[in-house]
C-alpha positions as CSV (number, residue, x, y, z in Angstrom):
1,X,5.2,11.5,50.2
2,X,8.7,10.0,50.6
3,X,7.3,6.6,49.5
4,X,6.3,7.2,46.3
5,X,8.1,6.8,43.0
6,X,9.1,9.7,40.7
7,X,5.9,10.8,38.3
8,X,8.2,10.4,35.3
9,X,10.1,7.4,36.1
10,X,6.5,5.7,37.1
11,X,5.6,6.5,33.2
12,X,9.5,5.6,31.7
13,X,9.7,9.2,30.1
14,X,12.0,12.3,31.1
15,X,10.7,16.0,32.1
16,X,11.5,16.9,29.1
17,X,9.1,14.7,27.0
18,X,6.5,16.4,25.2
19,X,2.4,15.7,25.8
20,X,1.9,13.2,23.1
21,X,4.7,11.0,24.6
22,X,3.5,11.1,27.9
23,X,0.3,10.1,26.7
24,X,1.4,7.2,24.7
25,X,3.5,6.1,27.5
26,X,0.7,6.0,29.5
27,X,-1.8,4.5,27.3
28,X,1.0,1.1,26.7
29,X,1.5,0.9,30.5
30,X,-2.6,1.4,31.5
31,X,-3.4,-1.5,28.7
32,X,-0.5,-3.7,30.4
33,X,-1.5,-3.0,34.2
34,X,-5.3,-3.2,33.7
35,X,-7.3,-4.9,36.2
36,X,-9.0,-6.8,33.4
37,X,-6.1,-8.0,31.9
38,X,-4.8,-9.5,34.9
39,X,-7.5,-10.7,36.7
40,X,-6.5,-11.2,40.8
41,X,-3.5,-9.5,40.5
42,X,-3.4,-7.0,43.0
43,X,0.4,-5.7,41.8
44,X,-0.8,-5.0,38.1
45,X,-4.0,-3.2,40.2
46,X,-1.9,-1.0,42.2
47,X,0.5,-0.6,39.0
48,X,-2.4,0.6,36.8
49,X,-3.2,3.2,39.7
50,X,0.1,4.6,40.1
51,X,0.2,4.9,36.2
52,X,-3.0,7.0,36.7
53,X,-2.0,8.8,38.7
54,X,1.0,10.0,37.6
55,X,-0.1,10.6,34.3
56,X,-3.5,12.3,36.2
57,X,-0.7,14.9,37.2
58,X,1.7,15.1,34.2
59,X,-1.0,15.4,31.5
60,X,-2.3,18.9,33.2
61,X,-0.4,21.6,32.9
62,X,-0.7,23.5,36.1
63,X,0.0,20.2,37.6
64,X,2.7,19.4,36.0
65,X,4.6,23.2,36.5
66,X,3.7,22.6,40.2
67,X,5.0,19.1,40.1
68,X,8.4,20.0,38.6
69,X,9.2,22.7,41.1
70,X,7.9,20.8,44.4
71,X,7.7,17.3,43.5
72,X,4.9,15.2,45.6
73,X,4.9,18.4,48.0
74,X,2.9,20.4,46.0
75,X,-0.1,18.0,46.4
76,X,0.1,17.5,50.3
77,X,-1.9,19.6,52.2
78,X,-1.1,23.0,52.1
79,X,0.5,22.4,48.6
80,X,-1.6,24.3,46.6
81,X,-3.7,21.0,45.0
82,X,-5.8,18.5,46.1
83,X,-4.2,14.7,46.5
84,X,-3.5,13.3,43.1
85,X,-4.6,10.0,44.0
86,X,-7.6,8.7,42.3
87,X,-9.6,5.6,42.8
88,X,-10.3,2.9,40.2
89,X,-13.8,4.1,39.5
90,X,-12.5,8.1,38.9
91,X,-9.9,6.0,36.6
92,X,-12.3,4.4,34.8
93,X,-14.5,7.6,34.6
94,X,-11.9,9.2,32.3
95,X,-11.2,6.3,30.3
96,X,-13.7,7.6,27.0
97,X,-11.8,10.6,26.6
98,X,-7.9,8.9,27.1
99,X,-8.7,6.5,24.6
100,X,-10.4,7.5,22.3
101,X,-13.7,6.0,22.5
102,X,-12.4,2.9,21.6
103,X,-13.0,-0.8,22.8
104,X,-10.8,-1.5,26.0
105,X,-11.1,-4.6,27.0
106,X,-14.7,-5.2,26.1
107,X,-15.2,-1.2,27.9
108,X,-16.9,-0.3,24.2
109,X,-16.4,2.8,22.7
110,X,-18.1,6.5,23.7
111,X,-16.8,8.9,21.3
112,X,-18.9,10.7,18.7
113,X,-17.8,9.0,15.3
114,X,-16.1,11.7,12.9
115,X,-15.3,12.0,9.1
116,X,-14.3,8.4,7.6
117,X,-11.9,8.3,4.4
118,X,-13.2,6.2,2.0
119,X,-12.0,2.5,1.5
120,X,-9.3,1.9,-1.4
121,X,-10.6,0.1,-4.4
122,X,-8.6,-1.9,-6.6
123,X,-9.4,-3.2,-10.1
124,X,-7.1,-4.9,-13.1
125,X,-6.5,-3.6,-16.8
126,X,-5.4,-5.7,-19.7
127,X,-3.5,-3.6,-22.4
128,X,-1.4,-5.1,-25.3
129,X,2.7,-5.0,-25.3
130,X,2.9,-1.9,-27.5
131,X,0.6,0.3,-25.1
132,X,2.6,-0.6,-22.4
133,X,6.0,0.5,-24.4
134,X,4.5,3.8,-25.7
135,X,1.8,4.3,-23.2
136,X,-1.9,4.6,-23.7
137,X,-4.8,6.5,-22.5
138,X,-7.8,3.7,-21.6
139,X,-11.8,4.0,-19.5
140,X,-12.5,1.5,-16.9
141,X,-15.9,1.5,-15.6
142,X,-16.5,0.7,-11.5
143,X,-19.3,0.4,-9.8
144,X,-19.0,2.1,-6.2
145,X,-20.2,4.6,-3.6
146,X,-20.6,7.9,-4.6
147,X,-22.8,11.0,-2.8
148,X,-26.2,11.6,-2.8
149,X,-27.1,13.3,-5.2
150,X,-30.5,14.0,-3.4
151,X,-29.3,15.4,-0.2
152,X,-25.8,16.0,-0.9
153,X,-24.4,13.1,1.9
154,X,-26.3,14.5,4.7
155,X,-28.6,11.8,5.0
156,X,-31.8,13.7,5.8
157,X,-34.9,14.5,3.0
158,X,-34.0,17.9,1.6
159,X,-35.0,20.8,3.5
160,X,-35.0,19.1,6.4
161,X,-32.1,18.3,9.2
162,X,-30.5,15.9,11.5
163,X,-31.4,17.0,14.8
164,X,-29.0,16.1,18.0
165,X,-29.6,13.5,20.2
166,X,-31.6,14.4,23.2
167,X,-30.2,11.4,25.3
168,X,-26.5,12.2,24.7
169,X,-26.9,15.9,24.1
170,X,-25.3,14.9,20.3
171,X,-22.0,13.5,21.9
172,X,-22.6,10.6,20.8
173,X,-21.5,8.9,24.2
174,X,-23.5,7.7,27.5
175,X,-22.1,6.6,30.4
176,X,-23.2,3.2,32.3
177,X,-22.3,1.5,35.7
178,X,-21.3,-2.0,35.8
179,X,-20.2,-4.0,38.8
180,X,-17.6,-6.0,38.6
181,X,-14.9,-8.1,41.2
182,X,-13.4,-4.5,41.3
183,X,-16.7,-2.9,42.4
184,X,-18.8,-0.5,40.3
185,X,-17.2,0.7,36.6
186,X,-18.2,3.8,34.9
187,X,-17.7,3.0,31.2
188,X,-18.5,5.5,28.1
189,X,-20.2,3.9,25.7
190,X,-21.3,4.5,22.1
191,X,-25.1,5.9,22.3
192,X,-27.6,3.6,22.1
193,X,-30.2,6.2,21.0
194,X,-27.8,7.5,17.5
195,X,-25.3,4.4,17.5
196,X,-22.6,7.1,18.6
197,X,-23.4,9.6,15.6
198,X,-24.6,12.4,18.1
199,X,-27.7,13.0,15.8
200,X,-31.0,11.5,14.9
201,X,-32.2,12.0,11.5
202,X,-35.9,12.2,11.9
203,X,-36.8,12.2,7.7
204,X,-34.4,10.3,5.8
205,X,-33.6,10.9,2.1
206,X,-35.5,9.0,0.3
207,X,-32.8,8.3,-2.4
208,X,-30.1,7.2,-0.3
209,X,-32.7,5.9,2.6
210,X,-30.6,8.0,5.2
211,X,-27.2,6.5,3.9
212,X,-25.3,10.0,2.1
213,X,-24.4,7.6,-0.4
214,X,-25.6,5.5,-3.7
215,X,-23.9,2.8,-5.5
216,X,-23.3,3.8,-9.6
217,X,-21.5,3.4,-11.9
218,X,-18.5,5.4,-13.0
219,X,-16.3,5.8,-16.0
220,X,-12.9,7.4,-15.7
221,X,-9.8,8.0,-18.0
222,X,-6.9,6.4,-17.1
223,X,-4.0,7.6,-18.2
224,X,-1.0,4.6,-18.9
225,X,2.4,5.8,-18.6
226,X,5.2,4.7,-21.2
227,X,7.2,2.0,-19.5
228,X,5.2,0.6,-17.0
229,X,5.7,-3.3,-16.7
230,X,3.7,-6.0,-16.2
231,X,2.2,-6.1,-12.8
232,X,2.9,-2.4,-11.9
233,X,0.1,0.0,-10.5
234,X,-1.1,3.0,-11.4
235,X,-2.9,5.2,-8.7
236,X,-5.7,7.4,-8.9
237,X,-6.0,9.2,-6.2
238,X,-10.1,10.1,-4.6
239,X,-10.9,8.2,-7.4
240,X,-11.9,5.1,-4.6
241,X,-15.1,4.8,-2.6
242,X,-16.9,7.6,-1.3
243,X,-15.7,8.8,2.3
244,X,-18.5,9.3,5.1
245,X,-19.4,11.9,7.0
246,X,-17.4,14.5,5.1
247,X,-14.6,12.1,5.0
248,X,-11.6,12.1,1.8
249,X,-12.4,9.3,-0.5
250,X,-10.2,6.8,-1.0
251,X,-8.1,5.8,-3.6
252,X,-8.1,3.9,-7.3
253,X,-5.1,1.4,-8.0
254,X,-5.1,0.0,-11.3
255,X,-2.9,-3.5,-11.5
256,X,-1.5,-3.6,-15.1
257,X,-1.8,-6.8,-16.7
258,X,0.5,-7.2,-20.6
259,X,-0.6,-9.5,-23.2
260,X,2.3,-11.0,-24.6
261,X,3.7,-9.9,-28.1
262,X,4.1,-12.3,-30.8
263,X,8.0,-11.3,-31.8
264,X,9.6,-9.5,-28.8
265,X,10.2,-10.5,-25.3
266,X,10.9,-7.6,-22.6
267,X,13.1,-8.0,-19.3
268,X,13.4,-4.8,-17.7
269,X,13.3,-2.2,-19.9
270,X,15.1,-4.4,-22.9
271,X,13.2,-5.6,-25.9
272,X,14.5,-9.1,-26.8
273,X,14.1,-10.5,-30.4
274,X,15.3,-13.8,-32.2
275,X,16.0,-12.8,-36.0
276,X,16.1,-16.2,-38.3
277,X,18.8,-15.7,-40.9
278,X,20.3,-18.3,-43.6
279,X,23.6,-20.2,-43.6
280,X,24.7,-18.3,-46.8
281,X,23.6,-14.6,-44.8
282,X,25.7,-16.0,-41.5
283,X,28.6,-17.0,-44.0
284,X,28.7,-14.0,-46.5
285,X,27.2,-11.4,-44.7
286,X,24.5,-9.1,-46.0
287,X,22.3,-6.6,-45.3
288,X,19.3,-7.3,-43.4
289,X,15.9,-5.1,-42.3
290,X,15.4,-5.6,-38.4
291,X,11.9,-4.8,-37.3
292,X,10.8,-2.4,-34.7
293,X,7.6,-2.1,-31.9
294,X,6.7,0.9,-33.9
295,X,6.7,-1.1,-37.5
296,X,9.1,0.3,-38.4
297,X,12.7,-1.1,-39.7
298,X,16.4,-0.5,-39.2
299,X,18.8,-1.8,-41.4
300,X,22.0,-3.8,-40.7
301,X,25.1,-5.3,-41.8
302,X,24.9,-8.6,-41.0
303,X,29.4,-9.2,-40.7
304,X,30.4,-12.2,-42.9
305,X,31.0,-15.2,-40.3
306,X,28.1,-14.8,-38.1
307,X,28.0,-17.5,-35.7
308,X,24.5,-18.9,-34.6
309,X,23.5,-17.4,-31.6
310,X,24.8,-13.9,-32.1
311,X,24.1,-11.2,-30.5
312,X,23.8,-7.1,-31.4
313,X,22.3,-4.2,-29.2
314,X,20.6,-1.7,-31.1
315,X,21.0,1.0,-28.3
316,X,18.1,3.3,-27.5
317,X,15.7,1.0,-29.3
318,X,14.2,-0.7,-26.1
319,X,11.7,0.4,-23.3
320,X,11.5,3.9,-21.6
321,X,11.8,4.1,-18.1
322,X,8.3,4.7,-16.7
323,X,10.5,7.2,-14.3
324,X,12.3,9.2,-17.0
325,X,11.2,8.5,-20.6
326,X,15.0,9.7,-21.6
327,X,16.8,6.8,-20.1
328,X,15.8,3.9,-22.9
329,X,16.3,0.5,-22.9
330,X,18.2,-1.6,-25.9
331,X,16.7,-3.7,-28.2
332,X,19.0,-7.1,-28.0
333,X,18.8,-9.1,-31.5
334,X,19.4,-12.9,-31.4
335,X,20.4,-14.2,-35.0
336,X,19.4,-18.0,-35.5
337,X,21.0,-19.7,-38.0
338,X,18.3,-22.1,-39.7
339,X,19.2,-25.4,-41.5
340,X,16.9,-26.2,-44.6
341,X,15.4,-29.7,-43.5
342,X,14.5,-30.6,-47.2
343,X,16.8,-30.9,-50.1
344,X,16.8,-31.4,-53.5
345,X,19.9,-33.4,-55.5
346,X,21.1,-31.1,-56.8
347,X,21.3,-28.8,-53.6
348,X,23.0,-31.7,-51.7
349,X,25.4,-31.7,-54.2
350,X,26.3,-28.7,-53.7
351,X,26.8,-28.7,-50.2
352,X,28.9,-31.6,-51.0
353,X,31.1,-30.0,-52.8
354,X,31.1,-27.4,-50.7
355,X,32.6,-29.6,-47.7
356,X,35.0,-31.1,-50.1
357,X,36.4,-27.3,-50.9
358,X,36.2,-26.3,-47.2
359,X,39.7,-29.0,-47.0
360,X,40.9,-30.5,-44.1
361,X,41.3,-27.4,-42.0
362,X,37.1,-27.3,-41.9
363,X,36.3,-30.9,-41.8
364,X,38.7,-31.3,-39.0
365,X,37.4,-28.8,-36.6
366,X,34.8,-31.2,-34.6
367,X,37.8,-33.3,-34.2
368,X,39.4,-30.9,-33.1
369,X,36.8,-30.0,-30.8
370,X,36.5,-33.0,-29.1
371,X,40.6,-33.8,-28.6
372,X,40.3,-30.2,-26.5
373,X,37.8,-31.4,-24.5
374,X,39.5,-34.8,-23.5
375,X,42.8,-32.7,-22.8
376,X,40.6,-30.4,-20.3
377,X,39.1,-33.7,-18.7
378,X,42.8,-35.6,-18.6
């Protein structure tokens, strides 16, 4: 007993680690040692075996008390247990229950297949700007699994049952030998009477033809919350496809898509709108009607020297956060000064005059302009 390694070190946990860690330490170092995976390799062969072993001792109980009081004594003879040892084809034996079922390295699966959640579906609505800002209430229609309505997802013809398999005794697994460069495996394999479902239904619904589910088609209310941006997902949850075996359906996300508005632009949660105003308004100022989502209008006091490209926040007057409809955006007004590209004599004239008013002090200013930026360059 003196040659052999420490149980715990041999599996890279402490004594104090709980059974779900010793199992998954196990399960890492098993796949990494396996004879299949290395092929030959008698050092990864007598690896995988101690890993067996010591996790054949540390996963029982009783095993593992007697272990941490006496160490490899308590399995010598007289110790109270039999040798902890095992050979490759006990090893392999217990493989269906250590892992699940599952495929190990082409081993195939032996445990009874449970409940199944149903897969997520995913689908796209369009909505305009507006019921994106103020949110919306919308049907979408799917076409997906649901239950039978007929035998209510059992599978089997009303008033009659699924009946357990008589070759696996409705586990759902069988075992088979198979000889390979090691010798002879035992494997647990998925049932080749039921296909690992334990039972065998004799008279299948006829609506469903044994499935517990039908495709149809659905319609459901969706409801849009005020805020949410292009892009953004809404999720509905069960609303996916039907879950097998008793499983929890999945889940619904809707992708939002936003047609574009004809006036305002939105980054964020601000609204963003170019308002066209005349020399005259930028020059003297005046009182102008700003228009809202809703329809509405605010007035404002357009100041007397408004320079193109100008900008105001009307605070509050943008998007609602789709997290907390209190916290609101601004709505961010761009004035555009526009230049009348036909005129009249008399309206040129005007202008004329208007520049000869204005003095030096105005007609200068592009010169003035320009001398600054030759200083800066100089």
């Amino acid at each position: 007993m003196a040659d052999k390694r420490d149980y715990y070190e041999v599996l890279g946990i402490s004594k104090q680690s709980s059974d779900d860690e010793i199992k998954k330490s196990y399960r890492k170092l098993a796949k990494q040692y396996h004879p299949d995976a290395n092929p030959g390799d008698k050092k990864a062969e007598e690896k995988f075996k101690e890993v067996s072993e010591a996790y054949g001792v540390l996963s029982d109980g009783d095993k593992r008390s007697a272990y941490d009081r006496m160490g490899h004594a308590a399995f010598s003879q007289g110790g109270g247990f039999g040798g902890a040892s095992m050979d490759l084809n006990e090893i392999f034996s217990r493989f269906g229950d250590i892992f699940g079922g599952g495929d190990f390295f082409g081993m195939g699966g032996g445990r009874r297949s449970g409940p199944k959640r149903g897969a997520d579906l995913q689908m796209r609505l369009n909505i305009k700007f507006e019921e994106a800002v103020f949110g919306c209430s919308k049907e979408v229609s799917l076409n997906t699994y649901e239950t039978c309505a007929t035998c209510k997802g059992s599978g089997a013809q009303p008033g009659t049952f699924a009946e357990n398999c008589k070759k696996c005794n409705g586990s759902g697994s069988e075992r088979i030998m198979q000889q390979t460069m090691l010798g002879y495996m035992t494997s647990v394999v998925a049932c080749s009477a039921c296909r690992g479902e334990g039972k065998i239904i004799k008279e299948p619904c006829t609506g469903c033809r044994g499935a517990g589910r039908v495709r149809a088609n659905k319609t459901l209310t969706v409801v849009v919350p005020k805020g949410i941006d292009n892009g953004q997902q809404i999720r509905l949850q069960g609303k996916g496809e039907f879950g097998e075996k008793g499983g929890p359906a999945g889940d619904l996300y809707i992708v939002v898509q936003i047609s574009p508005h004809k006036l305002f632009n939105r980054e964020g949660n601000n609204l963003y709108l170019d308002i066209p105003i005349t020399f005259v308004q930028a020059a003297l100022g005046d009182e102008i009607s700003i228009p809202m989502l809703d329809g509405k209008e605010e007035k404002h006091n357009l100041k007397p020297g408004t320079q193109p490209g100008a900008v105001v926040h009307l605070r509050g007057k943008g998007v609602p956060s789709v997290r907390n409809n209190r916290n609101m955006g601004d709505l961010v007004v761009k004035f555009i000064v526009t230049v009348p590209t036909v005129m009249n004599e008399r309206q040129k004239e005007l202008l004329v005059n208007f520049n000869e008013a204005m003095g030096d002090d105005y007609k200068n200013h592009k010169k003035r302009w320009f001398d600054k930026v030759k200083e800066y360059f100089k």
